[in-house]
N, C-alpha and C positions, 0 to 999 in steps of 0.2 A: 504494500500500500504506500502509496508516495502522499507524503503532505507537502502543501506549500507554505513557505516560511515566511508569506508577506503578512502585514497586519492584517485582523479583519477589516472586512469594508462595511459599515451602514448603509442601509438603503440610499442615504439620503447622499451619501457617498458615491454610492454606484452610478454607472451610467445611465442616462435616463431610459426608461423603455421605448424598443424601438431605436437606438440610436445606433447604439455600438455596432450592432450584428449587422445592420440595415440599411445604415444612409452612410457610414464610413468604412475606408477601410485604412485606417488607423492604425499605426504600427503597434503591436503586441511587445507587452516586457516580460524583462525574467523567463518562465521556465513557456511563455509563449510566443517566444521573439522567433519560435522554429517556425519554418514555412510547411503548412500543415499539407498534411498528403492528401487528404480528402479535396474533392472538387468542390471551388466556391465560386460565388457568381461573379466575385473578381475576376478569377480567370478567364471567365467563361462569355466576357461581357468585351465592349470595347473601348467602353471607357470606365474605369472603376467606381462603382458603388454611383454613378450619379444617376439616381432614380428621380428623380424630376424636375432634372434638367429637361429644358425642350428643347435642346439643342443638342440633347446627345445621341449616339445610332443607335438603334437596337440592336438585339441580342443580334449574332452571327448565324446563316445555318438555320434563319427560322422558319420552318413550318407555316405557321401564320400566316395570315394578310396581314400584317402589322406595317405600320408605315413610320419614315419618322419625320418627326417637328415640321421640317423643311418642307415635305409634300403635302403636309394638314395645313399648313399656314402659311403666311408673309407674318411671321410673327415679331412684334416690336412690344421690345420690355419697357411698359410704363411703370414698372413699380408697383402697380397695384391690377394685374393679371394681364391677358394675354390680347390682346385686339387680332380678329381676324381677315385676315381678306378673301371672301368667299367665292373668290370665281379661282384661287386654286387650292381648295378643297375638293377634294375628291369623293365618290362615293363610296361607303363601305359596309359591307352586308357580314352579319352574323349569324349563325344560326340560333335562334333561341331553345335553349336546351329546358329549362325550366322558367317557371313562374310564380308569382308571390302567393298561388296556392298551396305549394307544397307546403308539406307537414312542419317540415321544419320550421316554417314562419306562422306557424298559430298562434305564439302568443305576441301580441303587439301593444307597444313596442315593447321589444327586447331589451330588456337588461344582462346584461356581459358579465360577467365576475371576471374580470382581464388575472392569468395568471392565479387565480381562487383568491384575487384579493393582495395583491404582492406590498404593498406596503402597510398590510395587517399582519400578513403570516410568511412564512417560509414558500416562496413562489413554486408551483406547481409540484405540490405535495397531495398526498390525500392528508393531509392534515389541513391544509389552508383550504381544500377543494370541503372537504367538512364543516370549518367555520360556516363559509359562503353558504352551502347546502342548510344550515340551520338555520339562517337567516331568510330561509327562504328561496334562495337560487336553483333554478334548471337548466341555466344555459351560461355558460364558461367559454374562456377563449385560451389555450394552452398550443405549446410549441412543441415539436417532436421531431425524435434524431433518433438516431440506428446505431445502434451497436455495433463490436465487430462480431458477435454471433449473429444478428440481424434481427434481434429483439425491438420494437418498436418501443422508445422511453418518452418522458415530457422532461424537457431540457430546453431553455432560450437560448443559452450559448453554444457555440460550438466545443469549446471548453469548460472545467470544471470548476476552475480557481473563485471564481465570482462569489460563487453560493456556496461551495461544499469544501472541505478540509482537503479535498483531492485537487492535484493539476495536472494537466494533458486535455486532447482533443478526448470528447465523449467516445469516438468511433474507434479509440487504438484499446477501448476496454471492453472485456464480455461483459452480460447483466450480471454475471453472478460476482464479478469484481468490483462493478459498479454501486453493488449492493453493499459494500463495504464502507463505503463513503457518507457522512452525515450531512446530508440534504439541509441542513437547519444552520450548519454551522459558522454561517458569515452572515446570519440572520439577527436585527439588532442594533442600539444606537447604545450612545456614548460608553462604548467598550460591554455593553451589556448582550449577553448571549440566553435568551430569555429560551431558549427551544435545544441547546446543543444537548447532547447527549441524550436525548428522548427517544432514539428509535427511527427519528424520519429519513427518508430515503430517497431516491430518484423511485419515480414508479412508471412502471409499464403501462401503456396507452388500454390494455385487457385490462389492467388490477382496475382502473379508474371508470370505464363503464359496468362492469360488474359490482365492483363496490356500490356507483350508485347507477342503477339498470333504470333512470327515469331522465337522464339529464341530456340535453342536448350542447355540440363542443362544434366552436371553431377552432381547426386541427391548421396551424400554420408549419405548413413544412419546410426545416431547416437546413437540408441537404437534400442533393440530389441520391436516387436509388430507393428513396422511402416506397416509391408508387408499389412495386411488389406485393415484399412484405405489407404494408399500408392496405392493398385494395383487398390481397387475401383475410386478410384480419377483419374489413370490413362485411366482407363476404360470411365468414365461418361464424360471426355473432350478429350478423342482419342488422349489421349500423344506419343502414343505406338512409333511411330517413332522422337520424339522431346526430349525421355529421353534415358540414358543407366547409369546406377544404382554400385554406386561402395559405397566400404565401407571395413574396413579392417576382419570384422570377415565373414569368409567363411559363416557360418551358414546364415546369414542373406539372403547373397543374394541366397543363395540357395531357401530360402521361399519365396522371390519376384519370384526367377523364376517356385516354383512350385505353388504358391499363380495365380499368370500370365497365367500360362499354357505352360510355353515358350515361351512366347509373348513379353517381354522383354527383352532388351539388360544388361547386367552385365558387370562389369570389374573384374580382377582377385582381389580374396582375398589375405591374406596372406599366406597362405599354398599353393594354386595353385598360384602366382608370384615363391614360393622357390622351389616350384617342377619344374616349369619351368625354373628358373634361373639355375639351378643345371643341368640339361637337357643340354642346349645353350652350357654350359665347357665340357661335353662328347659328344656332336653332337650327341645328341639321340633325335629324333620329341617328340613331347610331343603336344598332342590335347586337348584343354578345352572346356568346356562351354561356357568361358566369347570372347566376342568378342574382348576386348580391355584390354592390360596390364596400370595401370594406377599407375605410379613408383616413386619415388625419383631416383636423380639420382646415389646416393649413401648414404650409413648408415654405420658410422662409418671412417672403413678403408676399407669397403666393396664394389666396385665400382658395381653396378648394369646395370645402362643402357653402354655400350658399343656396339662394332662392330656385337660382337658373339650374345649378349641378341636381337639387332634389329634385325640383319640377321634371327636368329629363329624364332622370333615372323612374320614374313614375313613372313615366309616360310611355318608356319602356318596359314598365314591369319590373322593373329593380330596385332591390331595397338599397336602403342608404344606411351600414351599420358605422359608426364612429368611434374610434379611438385617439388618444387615449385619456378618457374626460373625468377629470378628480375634484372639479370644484363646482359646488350647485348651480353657482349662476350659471355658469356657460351648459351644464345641462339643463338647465331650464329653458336657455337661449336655441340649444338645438332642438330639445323637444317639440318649441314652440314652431320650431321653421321646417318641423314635417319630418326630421331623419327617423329611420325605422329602429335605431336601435344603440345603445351607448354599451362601447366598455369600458370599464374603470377598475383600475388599480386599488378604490374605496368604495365597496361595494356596500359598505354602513351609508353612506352619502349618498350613492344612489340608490338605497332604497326608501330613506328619509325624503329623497324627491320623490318619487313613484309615489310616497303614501301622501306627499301634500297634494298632488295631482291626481288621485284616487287611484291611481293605474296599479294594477295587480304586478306582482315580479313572476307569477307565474299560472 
């Protein structure tokens, strides 16, 4: 068992959610400064990590109609989003795979437990996914990565250092080494370790719908290869209406959905969110795949979810879920402006909204 010898880190310490893994590619220290073997979207991309940029190319090799910036727009940066010029805009057809009937969107709007609650408890634990559950919650947003036996686990980082007593990439370890490791143990403020030594663990994506058989998960996929393992699993315990599958590299979920057969629900990647965003400013329908936009609500100076982005995504049949929203007002703010669904990292707060707005959490 390897420990790492840096201090703990606070939440409040850590990197913010959504940042590290996802908008940068940040050089790694200490015993993570190695260039990790596993394939990442760095690599795999052509410009690193710049997810919404409108000016950067897509993926390499893609499949897709995906287009980039340049053939959606005459795009000019005012600062406060995107202006287009509609005669070269192009047309672009999707197939619509699913609709805001499916199962999965019966309770409206949705409340998120982002992570079971990451700055309540130990992030994607069944201990933190428990709190949330007693409060109330059916539907969670949790991350997942593969082992090197190819056990499907819930992990945000690619590595271990962050949250658990262990460091190295998740994928250079089997489950049953993985198990080893205190899931709780960099959980905690001013040098206080409120959970170490309790038993928590990384847990497998099976212990978590079984433990609780009523909950429905957004399953954000962390690496490439999960689709396999992932659609088997969903298959052998009849997830198919309990998940809908997001993650920011298009490619991925393309594989679950061609891995699936179509059988799965998706949320938009990053290329289909900016095709569609781009779309909303000239009032031109844009049709996806994904059944659900699943957004921040802004990057940068770039305001993303608004009046224009909801109304389209309606009009399309797609929900608008939002991440990552920790403070009342601004969930009250999106509530108000129509989004289908918030995650939150403080899942006490938004439920305290839900109940000043009548709306049930489940």
């Amino acid at each position: 068992k390897k420990i790492n010898p840096v201090p703990p880190m606070s939440p409040a310490a850590a990197p913010h959610p959504k940042s590290a893994s996802r908008y940068s590619s940040g050089p790694r220290t200490g015993s993570n400064a190695r260039r990790s073997t596993a394939p990442t979207i760095c690599e795999t991309t052509t410009t690193p990590m710049a997810w919404w940029r409108f000016d950067a190319m897509p993926p390499r090799k893609s499949a897709a109609p995906y287009v980039t910036a340049e053939r959606m727009a005459n795009v000019t940066n005012t600062g406060e989003g995107y202006p287009l010029s509609s005669d070269r805009l192009p047309v672009l057809t999707f197939l619509d795979s699913f609709s805001m009937t499916h199962p999965f969107f019966s309770v409206h709007p949705t409340a998120f437990s982002h992570r079971g609650g990451r700055l309540l408890w130990p992030e994607n634990t069944v201990f933190a996914f428990q709190q949330s559950y007693d409060l109330g919650y059916r539907y969670f947003e949790t991350d997942l990565h593969l082992t090197k036996d190819g056990v499907v686990v819930l992990l945000h980082d690619d590595y271990l250092d962050r949250t658990t007593d262990g460091t190295g990439d998740v994928w250079e370890y089997t489950f049953e080494e993985l198990e080893s490791f205190d899931a709780a143990f960099r959980f905690g403020a001013d040098r206080e370790w409120p959970y170490r030594g309790q038993g928590i663990t990384i847990p497998t994506l099976e212990e978590i719908v079984t433990t609780f058989p009523d909950i429905r998960l957004t399953l954000e996929l962390k690496q490439s290869g999960l689709e396999g393992p992932l659609v088997a699993l969903l298959e052998r315990l009849d997830l198919w209406d309990r998940v809908i599958i997001g993650g920011f590299d298009d490619r991925w979920s393309r594989a679950v959905r061609k891995a699936s057969g179509g059988r799965v629900l998706t949320s938009s990647g990053v290329w289909e969110t900016r095709a569609f965003w781009l779309a909303s400013r000239a009032g031109v329908g844009l049709r996806l795949p994904a059944a659900a936009l699943q957004v921040p609500v802004r990057h940068g100076n770039l305001t993303i979810v608004d009046d224009k982005f909801v109304g389209a995504a309606h009009r399309a049949d797609k929900q608008v879920h939002v991440w990552t929203v920790n403070e009342a007002d601004e969930m009250h703010r999106l509530l108000d402006l129509g989004v289908d669904g918030l995650m939150s990292d403080r899942p006490d707060v938004l439920k305290a909204v839900h109940e000043e707005r009548g709306v049930a959490l489940a």
